[in-house]
N, C-alpha and C positions, 0 to 999 in steps of 0.2 A: 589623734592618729590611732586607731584602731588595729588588732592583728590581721595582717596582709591573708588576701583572699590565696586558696587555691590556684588559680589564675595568676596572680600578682606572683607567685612564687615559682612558677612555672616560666613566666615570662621573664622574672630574674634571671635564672638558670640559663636560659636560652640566650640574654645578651652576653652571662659571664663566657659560655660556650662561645660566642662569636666575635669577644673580645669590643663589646660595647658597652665604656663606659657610660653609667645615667645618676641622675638624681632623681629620688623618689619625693612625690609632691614639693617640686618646686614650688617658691613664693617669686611671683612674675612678673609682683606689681598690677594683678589683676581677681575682680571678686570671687575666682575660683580659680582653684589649684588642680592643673590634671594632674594622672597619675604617675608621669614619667616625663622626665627633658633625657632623651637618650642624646649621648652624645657624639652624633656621625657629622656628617658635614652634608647638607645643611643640620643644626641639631634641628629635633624630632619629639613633636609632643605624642604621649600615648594613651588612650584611657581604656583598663582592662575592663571588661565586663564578664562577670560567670552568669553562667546558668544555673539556677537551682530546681532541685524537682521540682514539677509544676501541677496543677488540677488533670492533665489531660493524661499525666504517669499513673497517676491514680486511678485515675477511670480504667488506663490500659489495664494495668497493675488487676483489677479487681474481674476486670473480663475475663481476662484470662482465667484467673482462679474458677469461674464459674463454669468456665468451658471446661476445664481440666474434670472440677467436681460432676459434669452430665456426662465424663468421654470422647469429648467431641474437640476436633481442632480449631485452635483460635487464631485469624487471621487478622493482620494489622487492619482498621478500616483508613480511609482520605479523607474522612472528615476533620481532621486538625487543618485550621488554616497555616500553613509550612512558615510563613512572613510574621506575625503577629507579633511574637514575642522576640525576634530580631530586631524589629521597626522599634519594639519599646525601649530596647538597649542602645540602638543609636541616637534615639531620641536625649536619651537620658545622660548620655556619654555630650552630645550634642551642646549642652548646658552645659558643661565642663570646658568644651574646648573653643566653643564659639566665639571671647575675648581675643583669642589669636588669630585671626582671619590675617591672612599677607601676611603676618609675621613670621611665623614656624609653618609647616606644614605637619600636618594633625593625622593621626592613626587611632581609629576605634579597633581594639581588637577583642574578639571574641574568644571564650574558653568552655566548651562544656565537655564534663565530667561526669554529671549527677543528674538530667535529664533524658530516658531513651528517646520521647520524642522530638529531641529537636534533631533538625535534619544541616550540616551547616556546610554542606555541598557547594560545590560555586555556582553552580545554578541558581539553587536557593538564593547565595547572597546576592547576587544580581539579580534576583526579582524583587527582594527587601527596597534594594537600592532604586531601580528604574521601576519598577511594578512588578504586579502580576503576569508570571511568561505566560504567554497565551499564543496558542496555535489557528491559523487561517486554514481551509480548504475549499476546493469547490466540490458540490455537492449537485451531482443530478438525478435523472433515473436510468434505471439500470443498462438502459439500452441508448446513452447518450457517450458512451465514450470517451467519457472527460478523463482525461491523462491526469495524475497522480500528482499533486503538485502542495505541497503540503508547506508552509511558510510559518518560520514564529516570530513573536517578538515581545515588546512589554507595553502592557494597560499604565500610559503614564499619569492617571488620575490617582492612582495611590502610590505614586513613586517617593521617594525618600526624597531623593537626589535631584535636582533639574537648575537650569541654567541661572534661575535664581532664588533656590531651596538648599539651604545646608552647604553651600561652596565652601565652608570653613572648615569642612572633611574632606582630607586627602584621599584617603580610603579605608575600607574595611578590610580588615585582617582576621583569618582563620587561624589562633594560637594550635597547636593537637601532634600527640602524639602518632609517630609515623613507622612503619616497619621499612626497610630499605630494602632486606633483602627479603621481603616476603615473595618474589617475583620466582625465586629457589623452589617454595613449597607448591605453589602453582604448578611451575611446569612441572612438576613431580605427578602431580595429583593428574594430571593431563596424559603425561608418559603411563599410566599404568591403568586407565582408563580402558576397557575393551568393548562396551557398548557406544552405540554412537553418541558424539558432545553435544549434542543437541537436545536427546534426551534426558531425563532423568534415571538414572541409576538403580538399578534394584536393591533392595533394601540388604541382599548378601553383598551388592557387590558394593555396597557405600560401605559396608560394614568392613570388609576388607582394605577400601580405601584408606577408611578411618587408621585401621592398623596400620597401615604401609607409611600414612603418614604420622604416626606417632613416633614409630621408629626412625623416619628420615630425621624429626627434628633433634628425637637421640644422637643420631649419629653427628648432623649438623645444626647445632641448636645456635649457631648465628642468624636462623633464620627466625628467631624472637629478639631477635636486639630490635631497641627501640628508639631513634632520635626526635625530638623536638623542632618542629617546622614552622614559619609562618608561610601563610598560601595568600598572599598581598590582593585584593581587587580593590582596582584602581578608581576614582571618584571621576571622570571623566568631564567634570563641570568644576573642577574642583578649584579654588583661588589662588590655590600656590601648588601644584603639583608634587607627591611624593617623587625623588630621584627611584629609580630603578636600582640602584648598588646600596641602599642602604639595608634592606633584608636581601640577603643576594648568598646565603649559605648554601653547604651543596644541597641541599635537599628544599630549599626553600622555594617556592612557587610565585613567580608575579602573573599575574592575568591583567592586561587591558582590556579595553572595551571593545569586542567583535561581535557583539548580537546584533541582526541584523534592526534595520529599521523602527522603531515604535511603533505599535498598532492601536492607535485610538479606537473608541467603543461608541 
């Protein structure tokens, strides 16, 4: 047993907060031990995954520096595939948890800390999961009058997930720190706004912004508190369903399955 990851210690914190008792690396009578038996009803296997910086930080990381060094602004590029290194940690987590299929129902959860480019939006996780989201349109010439009709859905050739792929995950889970009331600093920055919000701002009058909100959080600096969330997506093929009330904190997120359709290629 090894010292417990970032992650691991974060997702401690968050059950001792929500009054859920667990055992760490339970023995289950099977050739691998997940990371967590939390104990709700039904109990609940968990297996934490971090993020560690990766090749593509690096790359970022060094862009920059060169943009910086000629004066010139550096702008994120789309070439990082957003799924890759999700899909590796489900993968990996997968091998952990796969012995309990019908038994417990199983939770990957993810934690990063120490990567900027991972992205771990629910979108995202639901493209890791069902595929790549990919958008439909009709497309004609310019004087055909095709009405605007724009449809998404997920490439299910490289899905995680499917009707009999990985059922032995319940779902995936977004570990991350959360601001509650950042919603304070918003409408602040909104209210004192005098150019239109559509545009961007001139660089006095961001400049001023900046002050006005530096002082708001002086005055109310509960708008840096920070609580610990899980943002739950659901395995929708899954062999034993996660219950809905077992992450169910105020701030905690479940997402079911409402993308539309699958869109084969």
């Amino acid at each position: 047993m090894g010292p417990k990851t970032e992650g691991e210690q974060v997702f401690e914190a968050y059950l001792a907060e929500r009054g859920l008792a667990f055992r760490y690396e339970p023995d289950l009578g099977a050739q691998t031990r997940p990371d967590y038996l939390v104990r709700s009803t039904p109990e609940v296997l968990c297996d934490v995954k971090d993020f560690e910086a990766g090749e593509e930080d690096e790359l970022a990381r060094k862009a920059r520096q060169k943009a910086a060094a000629q004066g010139l602004e550096y702008f994120e590029l789309c070439g990082i595939d957003p799924y890759a290194r999700i899909r590796s940690k489900i993968r990996i987590a997968r091998v952990q948890l796969r012995h309990f299929k019908g038994r417990y129902p199983t939770v990957v959860v993810l934690f990063n800390s120490a990567s900027p480019s991972i992205n771990l939006m629910t979108e995202v996780i639901e493209g890791a999961m069902y595929g790549d989201l990919v958008f439909r349109m009709k497309i004609g010439p310019p004087d055909a009058n095709i009405p605007t009709n724009i449809t998404s859905g997920h490439n299910p050739q490289n899905a995680m997930v499917r009707p009999k792929k990985n059922t032995s995950i319940s779902a995936v889970a977004v570990l991350e720190h959360f601001r509650p009331n950042d919603y304070l600093l918003r409408a602040e920055y909104t209210r004192n706004r005098r150019s239109d919000p559509k545009s961007m701002p001139s660089a006095k009058e961001l400049a001023e912004l900046l002050e006005k909100g530096e002082n708001f959080i002086i005055q109310h600096p509960e708008v840096q508190d920070t609580v610990v969330r899980m943002r739950v997506v659901h395995n929708r093929h899954a062999a034993l369903a996660l219950p809905n009330d077992v992450f169910s904190g105020p701030h905690d997120i479940d997402v079911q399955w409402s993308t539309e359709k699958a869109i084969s290629r």
